[in-house]
Backbone bond lengths (Angstrom), bond angles and torsions (degrees), N, CA, C in turn:
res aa  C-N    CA-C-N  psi(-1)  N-CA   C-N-CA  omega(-1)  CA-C   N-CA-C  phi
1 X - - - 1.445 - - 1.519 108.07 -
2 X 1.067 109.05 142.10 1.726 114.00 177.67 1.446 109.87 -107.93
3 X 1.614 100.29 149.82 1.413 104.05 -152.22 1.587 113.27 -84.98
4 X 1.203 140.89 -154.40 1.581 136.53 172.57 1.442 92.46 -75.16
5 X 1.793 101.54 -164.28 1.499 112.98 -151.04 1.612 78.49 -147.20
6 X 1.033 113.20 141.41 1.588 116.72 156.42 1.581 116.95 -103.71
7 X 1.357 128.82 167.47 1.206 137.20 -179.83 1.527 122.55 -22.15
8 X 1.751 100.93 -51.45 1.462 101.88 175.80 1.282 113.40 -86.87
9 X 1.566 143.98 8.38 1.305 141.13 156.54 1.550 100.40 120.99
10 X 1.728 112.44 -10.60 1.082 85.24 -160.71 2.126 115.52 -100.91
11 X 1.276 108.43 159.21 1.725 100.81 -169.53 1.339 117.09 -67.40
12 X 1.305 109.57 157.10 1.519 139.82 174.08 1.309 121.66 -89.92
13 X 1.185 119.44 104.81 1.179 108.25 -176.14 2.089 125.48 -32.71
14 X 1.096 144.58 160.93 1.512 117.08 -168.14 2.033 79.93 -119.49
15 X 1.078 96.29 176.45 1.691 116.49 -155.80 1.999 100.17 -76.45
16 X 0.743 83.95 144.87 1.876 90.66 -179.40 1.523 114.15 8.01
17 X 1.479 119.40 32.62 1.577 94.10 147.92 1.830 92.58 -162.98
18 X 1.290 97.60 -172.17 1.864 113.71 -174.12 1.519 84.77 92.21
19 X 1.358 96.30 -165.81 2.014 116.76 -162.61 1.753 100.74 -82.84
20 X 1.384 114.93 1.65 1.589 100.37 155.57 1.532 122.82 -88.51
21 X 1.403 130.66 0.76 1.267 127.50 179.56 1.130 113.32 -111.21
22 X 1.749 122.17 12.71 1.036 145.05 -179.85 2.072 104.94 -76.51
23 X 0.998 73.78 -38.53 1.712 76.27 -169.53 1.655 132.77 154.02
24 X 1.018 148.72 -174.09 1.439 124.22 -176.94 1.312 110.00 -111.05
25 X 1.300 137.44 155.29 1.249 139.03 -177.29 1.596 108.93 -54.97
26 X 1.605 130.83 133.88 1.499 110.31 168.99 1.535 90.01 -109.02
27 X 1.590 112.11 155.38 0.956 129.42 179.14 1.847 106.17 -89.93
28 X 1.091 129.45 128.72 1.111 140.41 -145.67 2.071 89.40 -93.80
29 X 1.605 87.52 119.40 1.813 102.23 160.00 1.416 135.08 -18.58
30 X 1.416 148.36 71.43 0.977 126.11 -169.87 1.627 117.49 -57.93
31 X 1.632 92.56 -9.02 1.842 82.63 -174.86 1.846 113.23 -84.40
32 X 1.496 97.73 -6.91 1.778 105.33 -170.06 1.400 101.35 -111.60
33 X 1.856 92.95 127.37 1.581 98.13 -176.36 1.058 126.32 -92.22
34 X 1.599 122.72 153.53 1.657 128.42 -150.41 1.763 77.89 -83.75
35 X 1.732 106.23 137.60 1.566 112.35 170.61 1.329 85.41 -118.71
36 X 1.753 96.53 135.32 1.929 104.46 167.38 1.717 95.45 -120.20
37 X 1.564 81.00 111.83 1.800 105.21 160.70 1.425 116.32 -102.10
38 X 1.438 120.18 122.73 1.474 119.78 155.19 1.121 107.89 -72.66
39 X 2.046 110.82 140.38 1.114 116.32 140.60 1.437 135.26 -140.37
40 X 1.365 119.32 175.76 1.488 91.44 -148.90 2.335 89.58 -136.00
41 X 1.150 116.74 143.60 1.418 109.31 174.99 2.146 102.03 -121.75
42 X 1.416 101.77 99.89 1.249 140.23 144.95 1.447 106.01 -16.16
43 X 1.233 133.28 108.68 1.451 123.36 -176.66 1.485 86.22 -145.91
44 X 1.609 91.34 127.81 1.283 110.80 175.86 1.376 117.35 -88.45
45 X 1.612 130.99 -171.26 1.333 133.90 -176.60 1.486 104.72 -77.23
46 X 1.331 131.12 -26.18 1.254 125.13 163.54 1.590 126.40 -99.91
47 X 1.267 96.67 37.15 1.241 122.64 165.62 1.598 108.67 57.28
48 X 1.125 127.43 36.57 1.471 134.80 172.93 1.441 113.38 -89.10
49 X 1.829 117.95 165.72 1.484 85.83 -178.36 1.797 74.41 -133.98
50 X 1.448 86.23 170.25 1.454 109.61 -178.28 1.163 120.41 -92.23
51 X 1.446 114.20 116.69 2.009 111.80 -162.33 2.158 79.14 -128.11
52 X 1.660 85.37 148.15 1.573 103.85 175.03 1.415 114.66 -112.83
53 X 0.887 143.63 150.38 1.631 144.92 177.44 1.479 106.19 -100.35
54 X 1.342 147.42 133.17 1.008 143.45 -134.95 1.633 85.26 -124.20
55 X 1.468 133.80 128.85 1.756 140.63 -155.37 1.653 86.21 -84.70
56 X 1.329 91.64 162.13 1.480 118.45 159.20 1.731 113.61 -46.18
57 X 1.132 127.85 138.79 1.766 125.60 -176.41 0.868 124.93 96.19
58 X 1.786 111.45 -26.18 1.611 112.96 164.82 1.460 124.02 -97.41
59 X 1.256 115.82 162.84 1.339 111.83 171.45 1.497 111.32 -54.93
60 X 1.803 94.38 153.17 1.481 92.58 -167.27 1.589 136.08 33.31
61 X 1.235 105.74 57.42 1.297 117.90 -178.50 1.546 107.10 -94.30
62 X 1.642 100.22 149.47 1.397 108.84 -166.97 1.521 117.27 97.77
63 X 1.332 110.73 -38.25 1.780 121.75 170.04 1.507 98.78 -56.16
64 X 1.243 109.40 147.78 1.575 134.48 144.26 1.134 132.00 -73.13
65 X 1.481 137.22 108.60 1.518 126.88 169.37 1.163 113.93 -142.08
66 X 1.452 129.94 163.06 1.171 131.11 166.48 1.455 125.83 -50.39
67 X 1.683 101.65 145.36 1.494 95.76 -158.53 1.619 116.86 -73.63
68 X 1.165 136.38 172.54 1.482 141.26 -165.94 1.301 155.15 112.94
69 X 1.185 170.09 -67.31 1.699 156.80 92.02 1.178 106.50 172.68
70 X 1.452 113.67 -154.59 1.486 122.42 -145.96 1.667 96.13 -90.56
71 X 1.266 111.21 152.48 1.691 122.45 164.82 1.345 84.88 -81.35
72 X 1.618 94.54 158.79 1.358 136.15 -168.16 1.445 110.76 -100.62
73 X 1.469 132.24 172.19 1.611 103.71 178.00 1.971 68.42 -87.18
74 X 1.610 88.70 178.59 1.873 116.34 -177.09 1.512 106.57 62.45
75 X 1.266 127.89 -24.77 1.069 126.90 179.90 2.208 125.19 -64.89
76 X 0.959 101.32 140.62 1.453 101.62 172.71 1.405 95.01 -98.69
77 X 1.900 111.98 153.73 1.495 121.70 164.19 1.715 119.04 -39.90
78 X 1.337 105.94 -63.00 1.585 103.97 173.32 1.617 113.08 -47.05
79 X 1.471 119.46 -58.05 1.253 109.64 -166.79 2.040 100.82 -53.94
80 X 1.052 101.94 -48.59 1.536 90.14 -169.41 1.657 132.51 -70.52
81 X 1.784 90.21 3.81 1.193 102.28 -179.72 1.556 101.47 -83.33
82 X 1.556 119.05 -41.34 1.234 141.80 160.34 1.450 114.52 -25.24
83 X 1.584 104.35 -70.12 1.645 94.09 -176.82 1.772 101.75 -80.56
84 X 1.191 137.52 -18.94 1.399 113.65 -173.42 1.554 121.43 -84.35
85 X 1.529 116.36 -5.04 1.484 138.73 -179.62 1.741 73.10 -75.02
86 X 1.017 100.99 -109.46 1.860 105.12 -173.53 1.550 123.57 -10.13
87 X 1.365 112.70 -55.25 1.098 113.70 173.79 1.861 120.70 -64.03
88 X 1.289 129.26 -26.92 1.529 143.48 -150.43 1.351 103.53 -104.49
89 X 1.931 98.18 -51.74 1.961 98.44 -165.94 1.552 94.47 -139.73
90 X 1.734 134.59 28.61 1.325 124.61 159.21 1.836 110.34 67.17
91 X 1.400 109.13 19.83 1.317 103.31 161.12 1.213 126.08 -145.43
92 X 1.412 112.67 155.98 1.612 118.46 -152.45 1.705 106.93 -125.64
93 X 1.174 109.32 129.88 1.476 135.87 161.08 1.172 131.23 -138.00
94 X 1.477 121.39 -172.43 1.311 115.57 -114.07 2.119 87.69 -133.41
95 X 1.395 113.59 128.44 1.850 98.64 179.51 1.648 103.43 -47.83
96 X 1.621 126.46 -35.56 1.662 128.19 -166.97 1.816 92.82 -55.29
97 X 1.212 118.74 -40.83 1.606 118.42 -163.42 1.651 99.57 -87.23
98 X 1.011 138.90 6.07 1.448 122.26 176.64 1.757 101.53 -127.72
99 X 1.113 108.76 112.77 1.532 136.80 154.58 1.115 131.04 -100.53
100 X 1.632 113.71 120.61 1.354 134.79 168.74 1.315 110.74 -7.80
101 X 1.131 132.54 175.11 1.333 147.40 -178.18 1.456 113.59 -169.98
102 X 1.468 112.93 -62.28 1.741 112.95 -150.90 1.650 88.45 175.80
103 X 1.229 95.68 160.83 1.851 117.45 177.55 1.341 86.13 -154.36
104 X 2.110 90.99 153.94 1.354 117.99 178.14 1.610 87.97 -116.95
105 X 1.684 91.09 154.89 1.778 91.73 168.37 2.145 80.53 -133.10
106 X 1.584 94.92 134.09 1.662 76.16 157.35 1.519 98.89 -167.54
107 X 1.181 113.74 154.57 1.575 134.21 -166.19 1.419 109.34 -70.28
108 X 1.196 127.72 83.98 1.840 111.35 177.05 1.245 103.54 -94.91
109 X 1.374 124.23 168.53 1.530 128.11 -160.59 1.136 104.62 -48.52
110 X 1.749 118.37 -60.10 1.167 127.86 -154.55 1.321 133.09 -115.46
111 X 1.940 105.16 19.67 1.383 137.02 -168.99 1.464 108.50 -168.65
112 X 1.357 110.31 144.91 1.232 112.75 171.79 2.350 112.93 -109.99
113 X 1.231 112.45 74.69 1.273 141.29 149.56 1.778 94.68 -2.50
114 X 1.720 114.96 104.98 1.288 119.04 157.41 1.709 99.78 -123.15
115 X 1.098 112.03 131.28 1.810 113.07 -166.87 1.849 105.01 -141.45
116 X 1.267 93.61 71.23 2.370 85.43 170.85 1.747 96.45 -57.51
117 X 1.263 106.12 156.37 1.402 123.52 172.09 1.575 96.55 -126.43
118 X 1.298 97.52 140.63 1.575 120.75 -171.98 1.779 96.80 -114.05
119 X 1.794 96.99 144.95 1.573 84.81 169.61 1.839 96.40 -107.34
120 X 1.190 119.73 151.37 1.601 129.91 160.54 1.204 113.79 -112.96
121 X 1.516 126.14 127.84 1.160 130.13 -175.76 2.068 108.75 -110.37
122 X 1.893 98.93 -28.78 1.532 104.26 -158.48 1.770 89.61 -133.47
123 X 1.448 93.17 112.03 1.603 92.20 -178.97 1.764 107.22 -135.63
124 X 1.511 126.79 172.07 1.364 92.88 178.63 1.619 107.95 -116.26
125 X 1.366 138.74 158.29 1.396 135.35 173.06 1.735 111.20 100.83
126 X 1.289 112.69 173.82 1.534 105.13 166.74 1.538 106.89 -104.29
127 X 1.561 99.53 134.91 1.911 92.42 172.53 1.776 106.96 -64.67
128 X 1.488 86.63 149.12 1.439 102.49 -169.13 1.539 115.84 -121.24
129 X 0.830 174.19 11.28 1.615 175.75 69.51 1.564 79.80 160.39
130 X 1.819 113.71 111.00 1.693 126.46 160.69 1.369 107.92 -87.52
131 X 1.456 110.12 -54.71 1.657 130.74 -157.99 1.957 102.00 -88.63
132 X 0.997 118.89 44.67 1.876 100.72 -174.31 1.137 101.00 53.08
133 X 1.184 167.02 -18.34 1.509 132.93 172.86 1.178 130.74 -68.14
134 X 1.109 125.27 157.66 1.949 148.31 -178.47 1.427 107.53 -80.33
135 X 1.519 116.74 98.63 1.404 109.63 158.95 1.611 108.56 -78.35
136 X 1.781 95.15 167.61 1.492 101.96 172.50 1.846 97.39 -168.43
137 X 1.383 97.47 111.81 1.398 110.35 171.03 2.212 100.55 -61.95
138 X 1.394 91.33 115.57 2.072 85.44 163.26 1.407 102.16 -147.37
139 X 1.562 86.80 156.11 1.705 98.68 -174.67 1.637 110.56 -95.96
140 X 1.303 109.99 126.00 1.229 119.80 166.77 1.952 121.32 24.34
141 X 1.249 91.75 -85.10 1.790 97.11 -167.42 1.625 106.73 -63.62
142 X 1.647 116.39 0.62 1.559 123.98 -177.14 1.876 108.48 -85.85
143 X 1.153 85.37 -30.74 1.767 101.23 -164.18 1.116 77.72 -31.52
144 X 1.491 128.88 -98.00 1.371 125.45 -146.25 1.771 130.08 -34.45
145 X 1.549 101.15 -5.46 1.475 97.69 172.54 1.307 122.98 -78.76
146 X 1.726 118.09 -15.61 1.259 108.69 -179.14 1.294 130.80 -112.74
147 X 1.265 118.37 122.59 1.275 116.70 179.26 1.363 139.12 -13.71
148 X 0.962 116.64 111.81 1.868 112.90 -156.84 1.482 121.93 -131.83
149 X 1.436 129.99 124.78 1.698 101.24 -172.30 1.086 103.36 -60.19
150 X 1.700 103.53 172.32 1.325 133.96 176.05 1.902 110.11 -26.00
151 X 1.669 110.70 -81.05 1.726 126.99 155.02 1.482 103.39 -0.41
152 X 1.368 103.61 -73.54 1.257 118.90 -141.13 1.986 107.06 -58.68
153 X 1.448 102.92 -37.79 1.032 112.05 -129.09 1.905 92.53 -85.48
154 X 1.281 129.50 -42.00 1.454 123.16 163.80 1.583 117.97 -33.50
155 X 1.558 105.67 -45.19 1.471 105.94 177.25 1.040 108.13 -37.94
156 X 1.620 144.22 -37.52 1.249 130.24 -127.33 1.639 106.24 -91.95
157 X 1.448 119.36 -46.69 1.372 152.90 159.84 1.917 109.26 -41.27
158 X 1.629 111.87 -16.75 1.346 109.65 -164.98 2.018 92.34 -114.87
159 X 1.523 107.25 -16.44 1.526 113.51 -167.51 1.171 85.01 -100.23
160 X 1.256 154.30 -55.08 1.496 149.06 160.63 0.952 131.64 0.01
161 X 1.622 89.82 -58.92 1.890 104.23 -172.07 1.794 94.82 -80.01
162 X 1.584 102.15 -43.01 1.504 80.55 -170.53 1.736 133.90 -77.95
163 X 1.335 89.85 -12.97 1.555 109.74 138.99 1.603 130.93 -25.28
C-alpha cells in the first residue's frame, strides 16, 4: 500500500509496514571499500544451475556461490566474468551469452560487496574444478540447501522466479 501525499506530491511513509519498517537507511563507510564482483549462474539444458564451494584457505571457504570474481581496474563485469569462467572451470563464452539478472549490494565488516549476477545459458566445454573447488549441478527449488554467503543468498529467490 502506498502511503498519503503531502502538499508537494510527495509520499509519506504509511504506518508500520512497506520498506519503511524495514529498517533505517545506513549511510555507507567511507573507510570500507566498494568491491565489484561479477557473478554469473550457469544454467544447464536441464535447467540446473551451477553453484561452486569455495576450498579451504579462502575466505569463507566451504560456502557455495555462484561462479566468478572480482573486476579488474579497465575491466567490464562481463569481460571478467569471461576471463574467470576460463580461468576457475576451463570454459569459455561469449559477453552476447551473458545477461543481466540481479545484483547484491551488502555490507561486510571490512568491504562493502557490489555483485550483478549474469544468467548463461550457451557456453563452450564442461566446467571443470581448476582452483580446489566443489562443483554441484542443482535445480532451482534446492538452492536454498546450500550454504551460501550472506550476497549470495537473496539471489536465490530472484533466479527462481526467473526460472
Amino acid at each position: 500500500m502506498s502511503g498519503e501525499t503531502d502538499p508537494s506530491g510527495a509520499a509519506t511513509p504509511p504506518n508500520g509496514d512497506g520498506c519503511w519498517g524495514a529498517g533505517e537507511r545506513r549511510a555507507h563507510d567511507p573507510e570500507k571499500p566498494v568491491v565489484l564482483v561479477a557473478a554469473v549462474a550457469l544454467i544447464d539444458a536441464d535447467g540446473r544451475v551451477l553453484l561452486a564451494r569455495r576450498p579451504e584457505g579462502k575466505t569463507m571457504a566451504g560456502l557455495w556461490e555462484f561462479p566468478g570474481g572480482k573486476v579488474q581496474p579497465g575491466e567490464i563485469p562481463e569481460q571478467a566474468l569471461i576471463r574467470e569462467l576460463a580461468e576457475e572451470l576451463a570454459v569459455d563464452t561469449r559477453e552476447s551469452c551473458l545477461a543481466p539478472l540481479a545484483f547484491a549490494s551488502h555490507a561486510y565488516q571490512d568491504f562493502h560487496l557490489l555483485m550483478p549476477l549474469f544468467a548463461c545459458r550457451v557456453w563452450h566445454g564442461q566446467p571443470r574444478p581448476l582452483e580446489g573447488q566443489e562443483l554441484a549441478w542443482v535445480r532451482a527449488p534446492r538452492l536454498w540447501d546450500y550454504p551460501m554467503p550472506p550476497a549470495d543468498r537473496p539471489l536465490i529467490a530472484l533466479l527462481q522466479e526467473w526460472l
